[in-house]
C-alpha positions, 0 to 999 in steps of 0.5 A: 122366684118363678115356679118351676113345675109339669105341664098339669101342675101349670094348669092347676096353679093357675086354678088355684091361683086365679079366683073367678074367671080365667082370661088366657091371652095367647100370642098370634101364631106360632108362639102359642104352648099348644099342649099346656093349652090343650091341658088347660082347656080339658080341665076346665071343660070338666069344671062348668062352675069356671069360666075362660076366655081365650083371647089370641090370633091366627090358631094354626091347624093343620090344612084340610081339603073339602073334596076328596081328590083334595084330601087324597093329595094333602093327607101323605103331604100333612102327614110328613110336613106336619108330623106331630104338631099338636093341635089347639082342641078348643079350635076344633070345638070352635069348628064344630060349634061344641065349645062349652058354655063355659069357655069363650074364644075371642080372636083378632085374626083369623087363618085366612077363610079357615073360619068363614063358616064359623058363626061363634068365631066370626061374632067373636072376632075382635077388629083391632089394628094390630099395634092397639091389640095390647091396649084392647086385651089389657082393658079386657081383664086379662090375668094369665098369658102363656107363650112358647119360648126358646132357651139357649144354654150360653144365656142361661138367665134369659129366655127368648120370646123368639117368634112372638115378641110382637105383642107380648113386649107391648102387653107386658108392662101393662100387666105388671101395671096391674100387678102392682096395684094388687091384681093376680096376674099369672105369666106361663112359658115353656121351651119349645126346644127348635123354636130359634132362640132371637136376640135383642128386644126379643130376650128376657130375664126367666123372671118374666115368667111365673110359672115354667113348665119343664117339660120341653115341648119337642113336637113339630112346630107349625110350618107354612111350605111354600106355595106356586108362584104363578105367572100372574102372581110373577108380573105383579112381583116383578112390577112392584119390585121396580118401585123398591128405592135402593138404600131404601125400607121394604115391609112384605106379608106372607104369600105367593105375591111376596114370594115373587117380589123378593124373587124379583128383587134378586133378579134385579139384583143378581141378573139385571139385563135379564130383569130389565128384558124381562121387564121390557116385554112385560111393558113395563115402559109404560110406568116409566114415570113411577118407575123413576119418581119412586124406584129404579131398574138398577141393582140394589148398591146400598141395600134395604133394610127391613121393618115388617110386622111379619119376618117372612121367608122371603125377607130373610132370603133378600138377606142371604142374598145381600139385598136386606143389609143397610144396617139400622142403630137404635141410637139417634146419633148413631142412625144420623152418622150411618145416614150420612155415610160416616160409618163402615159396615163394622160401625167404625167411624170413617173420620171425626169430622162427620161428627161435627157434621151431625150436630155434635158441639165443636166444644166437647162436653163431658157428657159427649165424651162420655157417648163416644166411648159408650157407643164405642166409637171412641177407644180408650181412656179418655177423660175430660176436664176443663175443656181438655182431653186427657190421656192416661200418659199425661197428654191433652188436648183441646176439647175442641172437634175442630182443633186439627190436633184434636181431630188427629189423637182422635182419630188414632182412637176410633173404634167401633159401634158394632153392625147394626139391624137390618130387620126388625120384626114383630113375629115369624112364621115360614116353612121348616126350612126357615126356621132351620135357617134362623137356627143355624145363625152365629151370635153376629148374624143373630144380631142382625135381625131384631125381634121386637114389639109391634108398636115399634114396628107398626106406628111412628109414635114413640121414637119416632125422630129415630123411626123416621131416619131409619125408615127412609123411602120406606116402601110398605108393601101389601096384598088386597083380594079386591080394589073398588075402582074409586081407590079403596082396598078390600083384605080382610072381610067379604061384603057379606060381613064375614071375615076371611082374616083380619086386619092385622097390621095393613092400615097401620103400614098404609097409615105410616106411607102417608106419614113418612116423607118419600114412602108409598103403600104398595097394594098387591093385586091380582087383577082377575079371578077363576073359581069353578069356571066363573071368572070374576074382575077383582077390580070392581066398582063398589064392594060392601066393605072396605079395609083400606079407606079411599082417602088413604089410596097410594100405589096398586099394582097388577099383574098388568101394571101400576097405578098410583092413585095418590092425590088423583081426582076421582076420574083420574083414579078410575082411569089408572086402575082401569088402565091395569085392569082385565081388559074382559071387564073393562067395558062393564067397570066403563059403564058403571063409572059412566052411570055413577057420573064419574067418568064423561060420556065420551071417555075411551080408554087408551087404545095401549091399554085395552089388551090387558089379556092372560094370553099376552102374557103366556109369551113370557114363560117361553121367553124368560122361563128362568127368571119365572120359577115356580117355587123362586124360595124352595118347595116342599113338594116332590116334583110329582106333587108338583104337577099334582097340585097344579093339576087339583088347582087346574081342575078347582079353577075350571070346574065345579066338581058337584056338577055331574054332566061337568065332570062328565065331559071333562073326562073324555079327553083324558089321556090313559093311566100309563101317561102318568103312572107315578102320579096316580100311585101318589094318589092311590088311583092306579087300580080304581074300584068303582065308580067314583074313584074310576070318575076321579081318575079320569078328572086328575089324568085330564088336569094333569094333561091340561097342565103338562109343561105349564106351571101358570095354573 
């Protein structure tokens, strides 16, 4: 029986019942029992003679800015946002390089260039695919995990693994492998009691878990509000979205690129012709031939369905609108009829002849009969015996699915196999307003959407005859930071070494495009970058480390158009990317290829692609503004926090704000405080003292002003 206990007598139950080193894994993300952690981790900082290793990904904290008009925007915003969420103290130990020699934290991804600076973090990262991580831990001796869980009072026999059954599924079996070979092996939960409560896979009997700390946690849980959508990141969303097959399969990440795919998608969707104007002036003509091979304009008919490590925001609001629905079985025969058409939204048989057109024997078997009443496709009962069908009211009939007779009584008792997934996913992580959305699902939507383990959702293997059905025209879409002009992806790592996030699942993705039969893996790319008024191409011709291997380049996409690199010689590689690059460095990736010997000496680019400009684009917000929004999926922020945080951004891009003579010019065209009043109370700005803050509200009142009317920061 599991041991029902406090938080502290957790932690002193797994003192006691662990003899020698202590390894924690903890789930990526959300899902991790903050507090009961933080219990644990005091302790044994008081206690050198015990050793813990905590093995996770993605520790949440808290965003923190460097400069202080950053920290005055963010703390008011943090503070409502964030509320009470506990932090992980050994996080911040790791931050402040202060952990104790006893206690070692290894991670597999990292939120994203929060530990860039972080030299025990960064040589305690482990590079593993995300769907090999349970395999990794397990060899690592793991002997307690822990997991934040959700309860529902209609199951009370279950919990659910709710935000992160992704690892845990997977790793589980292989510690009761262990278990049973005589290993002490401790399993914690606790009740997180707004953590969504997740059905399918993602329940599982109390008995799972040892221990059961009582003590429901009811503090904030982590968000991630939604950020700007910019113009650049819009026309990448846009472009990517015509490459969406409809009654096709969409994985996307989390971000303001996905944001604006799934934006895109149901502009497709609710306001075609606008789409397709919208689309026409961004030149979308001149990726016509993608655009046909591998997706379309027209309006999403049949639906997707949606297979993603991550169940973002964005997947669920393609859901409320109709776009995610192309239901999914986890029967073979079953997904072989709903390919095929034959079944209704409800499940129900259209008519007896699609099973015949299946596979199904014409001689129905015992074991056959037995299927169509457990599927529930078949109503009633029916028993077989020696070749016939027999009825409770002595009636029979040939056994036989062709037998016109037999098709007829047949059909009079079809029922139903229930709707089916439209999504499954690994784990989640989104803003209040998505958990509160996930909360307020029925039993029946709640069906609808399938937590489950990441291998089943990362790899083929496994299933994978049913994985290959239910994932057609998959469309595995992905963001990278840089792309080498010889194909390969940059994600997770700088040249330099250190890593910015991790690998996580993008190869795995990019390794089932391949393998799949009509899918592709879509790279996102922002073609250009500002950073303290240095701009800098993110197409470039060599980077130092790759994320994505060359050989296995498909699809990229920039806000400038579409590049499918698959089976292209070097040359012809070099030429599409450059067809979508930044027309500013051009000239220079033109010289390099040229020097390397992989373009000819008399290559020119064609004229239709030197033009490749942020101003040409500035036309379309005049144009289409209400296919643009800067926040497509819902925002956070009050409207003034808007233009501030376009207007902090504005002045991060332009300027480098530890240069004085910088700072300086960039004040003397500021407009004068009574212009945006509301906005420097916000910041506390409205009755400078001194110099410093006078020289900050001169810079916010002059970013303000530079963005006035404009959201393409």
């Amino acid at each position: 029986m599991p041991y029902t206990c406090t938080l502290e007598q957790a932690v002193d139950c797994v003192l006691s019942e662990i003899d020698g080193p202590i390894h924690l894994g903890l789930p990526l993300g959300l899902g991790k029992p903050n507090r009961w952690v933080n219990a644990l981790y005091a302790r044994v900082r008081q206690m050198p003679e015990r050793q813990l290793t905590i093995y996770t990904a993605l520790c949440l904290a808290r965003p923190r800015a460097g400069q202080e008009l950053q920290q005055r925007f963010l703390e008011p915003f943090v503070e409502r946002v964030f509320g009470d969420y506990p932090e992980l103290n050994f996080l911040a130990d790791l931050h402040g390089d202060k952990l104790p020699a006893n206690v070692r934290v290894e991670q597999f991804f990292f939120q994203p260039g929060s530990l860039l600076e972080c030299e025990p973090a960064q040589q305690d990262y482990i590079s593993s695919n995300y769907s090999h991580v349970a395999r990794d831990l397990n060899a690592k001796g793991l002997n307690v995990v822990a997991q934040l869980v959700a309860a529902d009072a209609g199951q009370p026999e279950h919990f659910s693994l709710s935000c992160n059954p992704d690892v845990s599924l997977d790793l589980l079996p292989l510690l009761e492998r262990r278990r049973a070979a005589g290993e002490t092996i401790l399993s914690v939960a606790q009740i997180h009691s707004d953590l969504p409560y997740m059905a399918g896979d993602a329940e599982v009997p109390r008995e799972t878990f040892d221990i059961h700390i009582v003590e429901d946690e009811r503090t904030t849980l982590f968000s991630t509000p939604n950020m700007p959508v910019s113009l650049q990141d819009h026309c990448i969303g846009l472009l990517a979205s015509t490459l969406v097959r409809d009654g096709g399969t969409l994985q996307i990440g989390i971000g303001s690129m996905g944001d604006a795919l799934a934006a895109a998608l149901m502009a497709r969707q609710q306001d075609n012709s606008g789409y397709r104007a919208l689309l026409q002036d961004l030149g979308a003509e001149h990726w016509a031939q993608a655009i046909t091979a591998n997706g379309g304009l027209q309006p999403l008919d049949q639906g997707l369905y949606g297979c993603s490590e991550m169940f973002v925001n964005g997947l669920l609001a393609l859901a409320e609108a109709g776009l995610v629905r192309r239901q999914v079985y986890a029967d073979l025969r079953l997904q072989r009829l709903a390919d095929s058409g034959a079944l209704d939204e409800q499940g129900r048989l259209r008519s007896v002849q699609a099973l015949l057109d299946i596979g199904l024997p014409a001689q129905l078997r015992a074991d056959d009969l037995h299927w169509l009443r457990g599927s529930g496709l078949l109503q009633g009962d029916v028993q077989w015996q020696d070749g016939y069908l027999h009825w409770p009211d002595g009636s029979r009939v040939a056994a036989d699915l062709r037998d016109p007779q037999t098709q007829a009584r047949l059909q009079a008792c079809l029922g139903s196999a229930g709707a089916g997934v439209v999504l499954h996913g690994g784990f989640f992580l989104g803003p209040a307003s998505f958990y509160q959305r996930l909360r307020e699902l029925d039993d029946a939507e709640r069906q609808r959407f399938a937590m489950t383990g990441i291998r089943y959702i990362n790899e083929l293997y496994g299933e994978e005859a049913l994985k290959r059905l239910q994932r057609r025209d998959a469309r595995f879409i992905n963001t990278v930071f840089t792309m080498t002009l010889l194909g390969a992806g940059v994600a997770d790592q700088l040249e330099d070494g250190r890593v910015l996030s991790g690998v996580g699942g993008q190869y795995n993705f990019v390794a089932q495009a391949h393998a799949l039969e009509d899918a592709r893996s879509i790279l996102l790319l922002r073609s250009w970058r500002e950073s303290g008024g240095e701009l800098s191409s993110n197409i470039v011709w060599e980077y130092g480390h790759a994320t994505i291997p060359r050989h296995l380049r498909d699809m990229v996409v920039t806000e400038y158009g579409i590049a499918d690199l698959r089976g292209k010689t070097d040359a012809q590689v070099i030429e599409a990317l450059l067809n979508i690059s930044d027309s500013r460095f051009q000239p220079q990736l033109i010289e390099q290829a040229k020097q390397a010997g992989k373009l000819p000496e008399d290559f020119c680019l064609d004229e239709r692609f030197t033009h490749n400009l942020p101003e040409r684009l500035e036309q379309l917000r005049e144009r289409h503004g209400a296919l643009l929004d800067e926040y497509p999926l819902g925002c956070d922020f009050s409207p003034v926090e808007q233009d501030l945080l376009r207007a902090l951004n504005w002045l991060k891009s332009k300027l480098r704000l530890s240069e004085v003579l910088e700072l300086g010019k960039a004040t003397l065209d500021a407009p004068e405080p009574a212009a945006f009043a509301e906005h420097l109370r916000r910041m506390s700005l409205e009755a400078p003292e001194g110099v410093r803050e006078t020289l900050y509200q001169r810079l916010l009142l002059a970013g303000l002003q530079a963005t006035s009317g404009s959201w393409a920061g």
